[in-house]
DOLO-312366 format. One record per residue (C-alpha): residue number from 1; residue in one letter; x, y, z. Coordinates in Angstrom, 2 decimals, decimal comma. Layout:
N
<rec><marlo>NUM</marlo><drendo>A</drendo><X>X</X><Y>Y</Y><Z>Z</Z></rec>
...
! end
This chain:
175
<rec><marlo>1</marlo><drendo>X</drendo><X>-10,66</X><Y>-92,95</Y><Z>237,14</Z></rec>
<rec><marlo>2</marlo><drendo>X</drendo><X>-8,00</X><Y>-90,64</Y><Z>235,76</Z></rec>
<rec><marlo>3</marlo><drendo>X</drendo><X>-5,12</X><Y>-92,48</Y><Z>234,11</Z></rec>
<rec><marlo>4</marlo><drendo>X</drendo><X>-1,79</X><Y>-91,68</Y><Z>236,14</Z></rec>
<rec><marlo>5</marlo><drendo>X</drendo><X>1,77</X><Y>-92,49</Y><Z>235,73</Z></rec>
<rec><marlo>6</marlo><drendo>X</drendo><X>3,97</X><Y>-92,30</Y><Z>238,95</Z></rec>
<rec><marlo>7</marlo><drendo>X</drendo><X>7,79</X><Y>-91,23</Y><Z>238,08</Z></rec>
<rec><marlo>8</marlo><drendo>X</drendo><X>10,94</X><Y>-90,63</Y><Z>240,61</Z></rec>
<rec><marlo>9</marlo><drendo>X</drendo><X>12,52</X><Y>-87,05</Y><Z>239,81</Z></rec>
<rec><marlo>10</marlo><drendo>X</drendo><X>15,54</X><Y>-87,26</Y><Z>242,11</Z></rec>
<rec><marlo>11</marlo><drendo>X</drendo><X>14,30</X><Y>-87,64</Y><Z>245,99</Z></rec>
<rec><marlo>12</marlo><drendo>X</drendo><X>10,29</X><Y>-86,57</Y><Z>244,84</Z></rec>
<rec><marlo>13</marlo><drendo>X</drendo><X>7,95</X><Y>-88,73</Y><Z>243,66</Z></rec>
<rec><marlo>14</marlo><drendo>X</drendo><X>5,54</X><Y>-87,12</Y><Z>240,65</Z></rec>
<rec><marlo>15</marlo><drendo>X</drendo><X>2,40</X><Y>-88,30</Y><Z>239,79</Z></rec>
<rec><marlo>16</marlo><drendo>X</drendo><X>1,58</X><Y>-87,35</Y><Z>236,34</Z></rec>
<rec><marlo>17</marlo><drendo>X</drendo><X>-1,65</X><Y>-87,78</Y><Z>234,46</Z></rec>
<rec><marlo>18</marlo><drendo>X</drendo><X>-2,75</X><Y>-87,85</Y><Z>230,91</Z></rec>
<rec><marlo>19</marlo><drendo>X</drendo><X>-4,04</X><Y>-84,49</Y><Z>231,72</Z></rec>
<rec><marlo>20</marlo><drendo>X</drendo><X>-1,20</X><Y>-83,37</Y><Z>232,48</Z></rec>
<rec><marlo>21</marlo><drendo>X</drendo><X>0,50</X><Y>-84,27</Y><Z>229,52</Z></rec>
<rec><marlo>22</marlo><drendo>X</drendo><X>-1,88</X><Y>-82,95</Y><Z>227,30</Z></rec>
<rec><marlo>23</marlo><drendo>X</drendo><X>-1,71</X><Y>-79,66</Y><Z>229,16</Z></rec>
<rec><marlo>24</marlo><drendo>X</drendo><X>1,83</X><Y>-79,56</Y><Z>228,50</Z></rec>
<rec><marlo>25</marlo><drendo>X</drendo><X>1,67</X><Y>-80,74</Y><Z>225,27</Z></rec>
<rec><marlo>26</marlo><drendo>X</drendo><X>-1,65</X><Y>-79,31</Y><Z>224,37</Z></rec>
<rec><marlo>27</marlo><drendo>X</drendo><X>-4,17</X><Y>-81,26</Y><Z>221,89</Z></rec>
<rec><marlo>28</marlo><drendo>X</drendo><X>-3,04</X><Y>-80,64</Y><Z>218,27</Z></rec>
<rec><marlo>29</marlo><drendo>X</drendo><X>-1,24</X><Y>-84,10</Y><Z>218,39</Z></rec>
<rec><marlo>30</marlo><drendo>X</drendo><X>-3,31</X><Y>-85,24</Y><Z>220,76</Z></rec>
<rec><marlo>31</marlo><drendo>X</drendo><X>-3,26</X><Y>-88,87</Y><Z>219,70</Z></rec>
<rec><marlo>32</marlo><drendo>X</drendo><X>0,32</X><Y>-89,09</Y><Z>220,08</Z></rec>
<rec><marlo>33</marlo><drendo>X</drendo><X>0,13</X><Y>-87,99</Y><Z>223,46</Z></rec>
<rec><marlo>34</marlo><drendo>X</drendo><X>-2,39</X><Y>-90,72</Y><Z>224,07</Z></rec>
<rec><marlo>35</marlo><drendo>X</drendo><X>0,26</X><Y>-92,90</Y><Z>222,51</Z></rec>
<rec><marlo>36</marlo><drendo>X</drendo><X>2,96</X><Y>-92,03</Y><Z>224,84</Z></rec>
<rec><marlo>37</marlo><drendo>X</drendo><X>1,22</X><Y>-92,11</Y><Z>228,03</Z></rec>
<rec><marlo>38</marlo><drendo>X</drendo><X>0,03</X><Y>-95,46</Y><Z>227,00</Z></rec>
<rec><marlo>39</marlo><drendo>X</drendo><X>3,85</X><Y>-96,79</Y><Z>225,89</Z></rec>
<rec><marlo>40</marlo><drendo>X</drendo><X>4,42</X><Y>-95,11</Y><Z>229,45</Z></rec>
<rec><marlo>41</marlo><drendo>X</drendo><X>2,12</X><Y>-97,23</Y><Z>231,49</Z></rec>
<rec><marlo>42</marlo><drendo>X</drendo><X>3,36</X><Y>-100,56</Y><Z>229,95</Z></rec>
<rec><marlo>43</marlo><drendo>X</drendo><X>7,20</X><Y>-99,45</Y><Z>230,46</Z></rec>
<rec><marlo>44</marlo><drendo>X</drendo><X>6,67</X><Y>-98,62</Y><Z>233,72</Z></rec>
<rec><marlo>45</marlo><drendo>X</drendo><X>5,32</X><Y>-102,21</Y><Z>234,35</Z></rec>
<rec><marlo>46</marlo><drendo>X</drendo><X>7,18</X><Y>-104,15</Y><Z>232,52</Z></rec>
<rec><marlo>47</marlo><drendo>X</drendo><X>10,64</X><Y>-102,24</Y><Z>233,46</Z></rec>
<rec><marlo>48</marlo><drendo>X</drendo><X>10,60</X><Y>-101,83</Y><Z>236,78</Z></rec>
<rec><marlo>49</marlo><drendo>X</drendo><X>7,92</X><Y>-103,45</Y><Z>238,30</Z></rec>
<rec><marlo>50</marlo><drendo>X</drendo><X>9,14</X><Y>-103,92</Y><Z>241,54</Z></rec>
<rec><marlo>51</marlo><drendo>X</drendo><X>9,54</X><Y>-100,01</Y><Z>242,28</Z></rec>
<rec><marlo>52</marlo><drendo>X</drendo><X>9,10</X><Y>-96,75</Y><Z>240,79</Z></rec>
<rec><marlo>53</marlo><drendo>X</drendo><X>10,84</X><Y>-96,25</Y><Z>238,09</Z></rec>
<rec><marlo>54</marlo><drendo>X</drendo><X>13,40</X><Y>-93,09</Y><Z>237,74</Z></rec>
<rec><marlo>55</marlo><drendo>X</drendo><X>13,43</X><Y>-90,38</Y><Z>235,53</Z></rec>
<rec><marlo>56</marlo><drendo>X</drendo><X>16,96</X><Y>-90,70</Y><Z>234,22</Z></rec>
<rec><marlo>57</marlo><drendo>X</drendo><X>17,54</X><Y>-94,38</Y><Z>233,70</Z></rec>
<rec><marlo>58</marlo><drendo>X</drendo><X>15,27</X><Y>-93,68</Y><Z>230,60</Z></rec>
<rec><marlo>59</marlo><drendo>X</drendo><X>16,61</X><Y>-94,21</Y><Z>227,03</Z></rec>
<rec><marlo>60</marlo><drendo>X</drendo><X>14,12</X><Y>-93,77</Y><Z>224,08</Z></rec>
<rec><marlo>61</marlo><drendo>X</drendo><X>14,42</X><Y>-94,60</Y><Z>220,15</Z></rec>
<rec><marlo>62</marlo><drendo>X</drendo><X>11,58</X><Y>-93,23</Y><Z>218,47</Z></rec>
<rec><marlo>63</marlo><drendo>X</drendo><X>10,61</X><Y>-95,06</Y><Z>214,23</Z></rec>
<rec><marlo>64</marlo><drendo>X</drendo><X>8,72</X><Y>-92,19</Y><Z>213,57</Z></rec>
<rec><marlo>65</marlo><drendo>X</drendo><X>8,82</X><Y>-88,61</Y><Z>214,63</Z></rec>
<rec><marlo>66</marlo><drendo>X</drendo><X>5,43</X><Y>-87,88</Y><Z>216,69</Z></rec>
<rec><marlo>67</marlo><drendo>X</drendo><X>5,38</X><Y>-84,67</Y><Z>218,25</Z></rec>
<rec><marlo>68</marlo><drendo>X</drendo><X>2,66</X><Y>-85,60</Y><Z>220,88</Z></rec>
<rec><marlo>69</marlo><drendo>X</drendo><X>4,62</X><Y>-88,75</Y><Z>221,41</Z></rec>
<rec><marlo>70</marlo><drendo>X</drendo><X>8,03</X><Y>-86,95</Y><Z>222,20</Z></rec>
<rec><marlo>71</marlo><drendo>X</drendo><X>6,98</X><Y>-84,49</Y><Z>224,33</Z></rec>
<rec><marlo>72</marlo><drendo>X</drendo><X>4,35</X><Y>-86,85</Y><Z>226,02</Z></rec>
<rec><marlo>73</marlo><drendo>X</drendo><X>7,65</X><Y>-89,08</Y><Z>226,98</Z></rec>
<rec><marlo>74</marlo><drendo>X</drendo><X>9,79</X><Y>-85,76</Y><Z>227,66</Z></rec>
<rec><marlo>75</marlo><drendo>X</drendo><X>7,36</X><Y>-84,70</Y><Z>230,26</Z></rec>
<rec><marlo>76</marlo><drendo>X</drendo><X>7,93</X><Y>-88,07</Y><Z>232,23</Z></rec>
<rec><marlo>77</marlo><drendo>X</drendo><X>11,45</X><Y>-89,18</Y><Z>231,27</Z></rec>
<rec><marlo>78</marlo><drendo>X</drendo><X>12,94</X><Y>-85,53</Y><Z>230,51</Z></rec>
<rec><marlo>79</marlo><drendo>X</drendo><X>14,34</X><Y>-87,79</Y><Z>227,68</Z></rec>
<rec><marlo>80</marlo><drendo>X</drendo><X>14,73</X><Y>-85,43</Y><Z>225,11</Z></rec>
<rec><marlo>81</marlo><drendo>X</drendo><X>16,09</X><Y>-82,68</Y><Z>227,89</Z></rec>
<rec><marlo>82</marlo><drendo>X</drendo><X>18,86</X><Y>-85,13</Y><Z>229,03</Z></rec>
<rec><marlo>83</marlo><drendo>X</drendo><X>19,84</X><Y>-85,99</Y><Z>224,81</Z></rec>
<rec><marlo>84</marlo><drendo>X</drendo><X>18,47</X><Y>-89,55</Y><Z>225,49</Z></rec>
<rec><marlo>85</marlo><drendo>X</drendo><X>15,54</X><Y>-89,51</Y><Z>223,28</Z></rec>
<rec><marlo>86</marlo><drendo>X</drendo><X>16,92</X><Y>-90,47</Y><Z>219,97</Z></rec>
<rec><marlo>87</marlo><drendo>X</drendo><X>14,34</X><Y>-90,30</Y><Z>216,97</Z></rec>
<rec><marlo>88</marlo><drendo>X</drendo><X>15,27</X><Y>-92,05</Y><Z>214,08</Z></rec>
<rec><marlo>89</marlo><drendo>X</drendo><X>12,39</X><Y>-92,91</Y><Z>211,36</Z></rec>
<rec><marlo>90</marlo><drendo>X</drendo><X>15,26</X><Y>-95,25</Y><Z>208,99</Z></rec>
<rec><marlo>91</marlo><drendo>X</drendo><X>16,10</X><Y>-97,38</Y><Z>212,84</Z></rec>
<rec><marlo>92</marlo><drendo>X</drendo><X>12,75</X><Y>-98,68</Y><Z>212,18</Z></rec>
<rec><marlo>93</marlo><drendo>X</drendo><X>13,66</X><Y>-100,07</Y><Z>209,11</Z></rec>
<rec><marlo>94</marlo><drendo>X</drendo><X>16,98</X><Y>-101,05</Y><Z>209,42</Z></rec>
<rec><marlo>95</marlo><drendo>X</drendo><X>16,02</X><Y>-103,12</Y><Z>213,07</Z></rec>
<rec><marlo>96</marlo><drendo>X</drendo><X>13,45</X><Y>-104,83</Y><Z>210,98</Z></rec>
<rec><marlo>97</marlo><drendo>X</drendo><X>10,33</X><Y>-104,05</Y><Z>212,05</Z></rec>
<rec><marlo>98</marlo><drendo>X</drendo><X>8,04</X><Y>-104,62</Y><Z>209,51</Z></rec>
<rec><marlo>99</marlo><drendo>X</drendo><X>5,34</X><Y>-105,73</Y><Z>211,76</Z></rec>
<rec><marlo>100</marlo><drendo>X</drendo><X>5,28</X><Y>-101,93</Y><Z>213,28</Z></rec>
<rec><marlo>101</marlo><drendo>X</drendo><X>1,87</X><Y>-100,04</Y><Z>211,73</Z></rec>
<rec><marlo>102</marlo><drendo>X</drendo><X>2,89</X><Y>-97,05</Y><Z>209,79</Z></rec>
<rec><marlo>103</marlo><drendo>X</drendo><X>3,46</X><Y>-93,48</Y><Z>210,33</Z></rec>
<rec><marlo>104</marlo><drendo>X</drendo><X>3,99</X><Y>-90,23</Y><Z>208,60</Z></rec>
<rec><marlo>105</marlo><drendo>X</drendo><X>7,62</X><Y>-91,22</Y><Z>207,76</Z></rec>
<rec><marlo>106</marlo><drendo>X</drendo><X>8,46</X><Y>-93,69</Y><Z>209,91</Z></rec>
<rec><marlo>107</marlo><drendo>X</drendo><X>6,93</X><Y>-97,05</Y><Z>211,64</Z></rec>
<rec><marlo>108</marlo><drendo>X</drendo><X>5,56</X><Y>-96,77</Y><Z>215,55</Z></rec>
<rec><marlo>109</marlo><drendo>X</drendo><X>8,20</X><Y>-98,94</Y><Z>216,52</Z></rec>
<rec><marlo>110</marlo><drendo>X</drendo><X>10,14</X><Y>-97,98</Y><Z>219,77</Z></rec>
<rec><marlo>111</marlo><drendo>X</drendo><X>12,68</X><Y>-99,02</Y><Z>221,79</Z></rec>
<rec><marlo>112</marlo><drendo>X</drendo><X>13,18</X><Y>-97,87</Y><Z>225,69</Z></rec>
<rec><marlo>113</marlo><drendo>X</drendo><X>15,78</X><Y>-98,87</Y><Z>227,98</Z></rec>
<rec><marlo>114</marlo><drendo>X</drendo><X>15,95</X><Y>-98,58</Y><Z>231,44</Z></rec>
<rec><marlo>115</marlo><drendo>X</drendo><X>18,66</X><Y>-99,48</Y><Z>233,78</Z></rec>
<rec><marlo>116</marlo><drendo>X</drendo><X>20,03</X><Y>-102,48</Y><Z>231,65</Z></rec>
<rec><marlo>117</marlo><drendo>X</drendo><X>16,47</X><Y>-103,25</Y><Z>230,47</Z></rec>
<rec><marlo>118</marlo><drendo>X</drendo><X>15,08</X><Y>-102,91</Y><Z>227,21</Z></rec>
<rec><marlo>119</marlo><drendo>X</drendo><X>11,99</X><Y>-103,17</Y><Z>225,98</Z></rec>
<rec><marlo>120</marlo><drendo>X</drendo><X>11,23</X><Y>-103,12</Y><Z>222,39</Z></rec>
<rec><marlo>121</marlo><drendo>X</drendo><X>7,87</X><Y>-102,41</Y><Z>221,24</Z></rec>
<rec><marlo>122</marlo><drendo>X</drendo><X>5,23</X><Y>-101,71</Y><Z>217,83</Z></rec>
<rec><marlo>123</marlo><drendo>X</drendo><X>2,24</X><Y>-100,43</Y><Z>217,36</Z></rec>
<rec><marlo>124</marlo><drendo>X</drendo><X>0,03</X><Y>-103,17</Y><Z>215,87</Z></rec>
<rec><marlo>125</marlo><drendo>X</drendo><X>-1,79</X><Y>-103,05</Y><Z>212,55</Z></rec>
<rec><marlo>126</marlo><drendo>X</drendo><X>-5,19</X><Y>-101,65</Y><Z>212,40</Z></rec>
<rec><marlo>127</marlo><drendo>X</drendo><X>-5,66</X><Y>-99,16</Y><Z>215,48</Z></rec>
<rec><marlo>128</marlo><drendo>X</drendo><X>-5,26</X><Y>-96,18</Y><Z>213,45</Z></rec>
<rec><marlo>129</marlo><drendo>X</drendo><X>-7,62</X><Y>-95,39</Y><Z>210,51</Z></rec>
<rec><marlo>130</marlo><drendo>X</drendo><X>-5,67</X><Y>-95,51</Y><Z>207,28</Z></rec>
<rec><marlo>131</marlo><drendo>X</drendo><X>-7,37</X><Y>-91,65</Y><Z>206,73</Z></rec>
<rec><marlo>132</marlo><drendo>X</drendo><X>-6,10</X><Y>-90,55</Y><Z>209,97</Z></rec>
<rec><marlo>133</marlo><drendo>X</drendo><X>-2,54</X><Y>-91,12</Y><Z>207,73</Z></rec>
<rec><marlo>134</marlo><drendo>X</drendo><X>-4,07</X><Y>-90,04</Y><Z>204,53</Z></rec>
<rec><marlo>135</marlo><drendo>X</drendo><X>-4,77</X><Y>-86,71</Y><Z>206,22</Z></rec>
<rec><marlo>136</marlo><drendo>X</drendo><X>-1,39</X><Y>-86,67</Y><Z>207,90</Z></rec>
<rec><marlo>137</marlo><drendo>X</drendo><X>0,16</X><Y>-86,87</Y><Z>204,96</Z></rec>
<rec><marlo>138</marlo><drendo>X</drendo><X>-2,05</X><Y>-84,27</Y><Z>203,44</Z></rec>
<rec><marlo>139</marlo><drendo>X</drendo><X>-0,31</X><Y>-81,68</Y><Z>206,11</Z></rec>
<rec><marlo>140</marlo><drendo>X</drendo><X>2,66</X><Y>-82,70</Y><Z>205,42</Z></rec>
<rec><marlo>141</marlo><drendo>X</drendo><X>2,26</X><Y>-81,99</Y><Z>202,01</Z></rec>
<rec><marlo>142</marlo><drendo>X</drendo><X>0,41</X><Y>-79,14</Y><Z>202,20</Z></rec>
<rec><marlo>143</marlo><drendo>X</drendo><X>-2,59</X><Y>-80,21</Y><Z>200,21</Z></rec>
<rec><marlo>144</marlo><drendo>X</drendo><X>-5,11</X><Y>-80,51</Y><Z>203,39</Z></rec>
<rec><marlo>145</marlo><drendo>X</drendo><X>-8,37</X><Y>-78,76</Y><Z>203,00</Z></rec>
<rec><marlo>146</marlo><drendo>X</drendo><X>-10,06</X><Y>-76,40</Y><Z>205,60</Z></rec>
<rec><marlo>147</marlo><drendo>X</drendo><X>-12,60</X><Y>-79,65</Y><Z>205,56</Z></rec>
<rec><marlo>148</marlo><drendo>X</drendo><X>-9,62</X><Y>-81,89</Y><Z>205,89</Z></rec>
<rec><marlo>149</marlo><drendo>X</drendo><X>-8,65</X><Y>-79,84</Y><Z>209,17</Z></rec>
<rec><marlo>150</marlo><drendo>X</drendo><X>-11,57</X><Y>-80,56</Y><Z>210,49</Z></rec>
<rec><marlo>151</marlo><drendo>X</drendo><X>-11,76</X><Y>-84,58</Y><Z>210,25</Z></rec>
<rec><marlo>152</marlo><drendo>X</drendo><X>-8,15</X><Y>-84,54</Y><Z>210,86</Z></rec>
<rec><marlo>153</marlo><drendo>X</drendo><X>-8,40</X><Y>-82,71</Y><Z>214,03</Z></rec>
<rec><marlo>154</marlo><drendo>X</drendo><X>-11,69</X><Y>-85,16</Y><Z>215,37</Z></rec>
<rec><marlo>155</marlo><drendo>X</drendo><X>-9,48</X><Y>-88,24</Y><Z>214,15</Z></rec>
<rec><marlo>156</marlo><drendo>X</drendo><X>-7,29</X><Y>-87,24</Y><Z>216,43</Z></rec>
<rec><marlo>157</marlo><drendo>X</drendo><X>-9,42</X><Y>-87,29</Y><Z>219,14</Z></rec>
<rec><marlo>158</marlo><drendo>X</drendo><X>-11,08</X><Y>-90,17</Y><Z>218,78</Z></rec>
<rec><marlo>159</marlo><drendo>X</drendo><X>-8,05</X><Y>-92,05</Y><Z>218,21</Z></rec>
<rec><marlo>160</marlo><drendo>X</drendo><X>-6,82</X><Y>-90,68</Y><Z>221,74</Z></rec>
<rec><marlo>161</marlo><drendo>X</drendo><X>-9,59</X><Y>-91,26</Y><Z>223,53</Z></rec>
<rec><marlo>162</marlo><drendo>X</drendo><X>-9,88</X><Y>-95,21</Y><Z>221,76</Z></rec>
<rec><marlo>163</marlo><drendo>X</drendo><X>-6,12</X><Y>-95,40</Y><Z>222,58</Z></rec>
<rec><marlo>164</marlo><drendo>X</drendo><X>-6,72</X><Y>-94,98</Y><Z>226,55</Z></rec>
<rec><marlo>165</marlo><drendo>X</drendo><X>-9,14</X><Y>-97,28</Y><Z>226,46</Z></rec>
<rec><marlo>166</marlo><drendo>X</drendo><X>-7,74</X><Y>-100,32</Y><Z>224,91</Z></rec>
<rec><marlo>167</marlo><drendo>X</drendo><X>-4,89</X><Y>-102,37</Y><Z>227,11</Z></rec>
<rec><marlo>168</marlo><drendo>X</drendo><X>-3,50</X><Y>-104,34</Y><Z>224,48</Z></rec>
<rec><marlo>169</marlo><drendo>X</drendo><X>-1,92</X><Y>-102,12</Y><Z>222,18</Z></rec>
<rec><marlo>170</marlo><drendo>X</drendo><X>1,63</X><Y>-103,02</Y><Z>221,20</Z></rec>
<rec><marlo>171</marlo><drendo>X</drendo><X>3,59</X><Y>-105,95</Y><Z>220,26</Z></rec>
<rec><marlo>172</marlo><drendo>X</drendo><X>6,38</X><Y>-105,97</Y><Z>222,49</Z></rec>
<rec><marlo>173</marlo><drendo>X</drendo><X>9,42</X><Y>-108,13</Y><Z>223,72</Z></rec>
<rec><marlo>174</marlo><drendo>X</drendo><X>11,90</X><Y>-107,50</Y><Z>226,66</Z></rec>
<rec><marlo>175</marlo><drendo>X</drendo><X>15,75</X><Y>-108,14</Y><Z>225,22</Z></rec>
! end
């Protein structure tokens, strides 16, 4: 069965699917969009479980800048469209989070709010390969390899499709 997220966008209803996200997003950060719908899901639930949730009672802090996981939560939440998608690597940090697993530059740590609510949530230690960030970093330094590209780029979908699988993925607390 397809995974599918169900959002209020005014008076409508939208029923969005992982597909869907990855069509918007496409797959180079594929993982990340994985990521998002999955941070998506558990909001959803946890924030407003009694009734679907509205687009713009969404406020997101990002620990590490992810750009399958921003536009996988713009998609949804419009978020970054409505300037309430903040992404700030150092937040991670400074909130201490040092049980959040690492990213290129930042910690998967993430707060959303939503009417009053917020949840604040990490990634936890050992879901991602530590080459999946070895090769990360390797873009982002510009030393990855044309053999590089290609592990990096089935990492990434591997890690999305183990990501969709798995239910328990985050640490989280409601404040």
């Amino acid at each position: 069965m397809p995974h599918r997220l169900m959002i209020k966008d005014r008076n409508d209803v939208l029923t969005i699917s992982f597909q869907d996200m990855v069509n918007y997003h496409g797959r180079e950060f594929i993982g990340g969009v994985a990521m998002a719908f999955k941070l998506m899901e558990l909001a959803c639930c946890l924030l407003s479980p009694d009734e679907t949730p509205s687009r713009e009672k969404f406020v997101i802090l990002l620990g590490v800048h992810g750009p399958g996981i921003i536009d996988g939560l713009e998609l949804v939440t419009r978020a970054k469209s409505r300037g309430t998608l903040l992404v700030d690597p150092p937040a991670a940090f400074a909130k201490d989070a040092p049980d959040a697993a690492d990213g290129l530059g930042g910690k998967y740590y993430f707060e959303i709010d939503y009417g009053g609510k917020k949840l604040v949530l990490s990634l936890k230690h050992g879901l991602l390969p530590p080459e999946f960030i070895t090769l990360a970093y390797k873009t982002h330094d510009g030393t990855l390899t044309p053999a590089d590209a290609v592990r990096l780029s089935i990492l990434k979908e591997e890690i999305a499709e183990f990501l969709l699988s798995k239910e328990a993925l985050f640490d989280f607390q409601l404040v």
